[in-house]
Structures are given as structure tokens and as C-alpha cells.
C-alpha positions, 0 to 999 in steps of 0.5 A, spaced: 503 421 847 499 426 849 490 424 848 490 430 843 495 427 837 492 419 840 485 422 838 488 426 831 492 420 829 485 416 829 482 420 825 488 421 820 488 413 819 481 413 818 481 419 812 488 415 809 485 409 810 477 409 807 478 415 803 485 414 800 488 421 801 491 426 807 489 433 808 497 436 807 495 443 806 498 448 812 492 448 815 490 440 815 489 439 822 483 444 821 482 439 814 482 434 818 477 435 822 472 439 817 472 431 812 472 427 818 465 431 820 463 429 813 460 423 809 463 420 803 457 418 800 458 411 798 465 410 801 463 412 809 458 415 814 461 422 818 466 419 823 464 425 828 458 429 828 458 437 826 457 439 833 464 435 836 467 438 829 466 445 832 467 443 840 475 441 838 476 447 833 474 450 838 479 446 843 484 446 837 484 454 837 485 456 845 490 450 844 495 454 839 494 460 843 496 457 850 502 452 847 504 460 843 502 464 849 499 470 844 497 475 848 489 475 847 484 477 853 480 470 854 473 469 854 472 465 860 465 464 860 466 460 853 
């Protein structure tokens, strides 16, 4: 199992399991990482901070473009 799905299926167990439901929509590794940045007041603080949130969807993004071989110029600076 790749460190990626590791990594998601901690941060899914932990949405499931303190908040009592899993994102489901078509974009829910998006959701996903969006609530896990989040605190639910009175249940959990956030699980990660804003700036790792982005840093892994920014990761996920180039990961789907690599995986589907879209052709897009890449911002190698980035």
C-alpha cells in the first residue's frame, strides 16, 4: 500500500470515527482534506494545519495529472 492511501486512510478513520461520517461526494479526497484542516468545535482540534492542507492539494492535483498523463505545461519552479 502506497504512503499516500496510508496517509488518506488515517485521516478518513479519524473523520469517521470522532465526527461520525465520511465525505462521499465525487470530490471527497478534496473534502477530506479540507474537514480534516478544520476543528469541530467541541468534538476535535484541526488534524492538520491550513498550510499542509494545501501543500497535499497541491500534491494531489499533480498526482492525478501524472497518474491520467493529461498534457499540460508544468510549473517546475512550483
Amino acid at each position: 500500500m502506497s504512503k499516500e492511501k496510508i496517509s488518506e486512510n488515517i485521516l478518513a478513520r479519524i473523520i469517521k470515527t470522532v465526527d461520525g461520517y465520511m465525505p462521499r461526494s465525487g470530490d471527497w479526497h478534496s473534502e477530506l482534506l479540507y474537514v480534516s484542516s478544520r476543528k469541530t468545535p467541541g468534538v476535535r482540534p484541526a488534524i492538520i494545519s491550513a498550510e499542509l492542507q494545501e501543500i497535499l492539494s497541491d500534491y494531489k492535483a499533480f498526482r492525478h495529472l501524472y497518474r491520467h498523463a493529461y498534457t499540460k505545461e508544468l510549473r517546475w519552479k512550483k
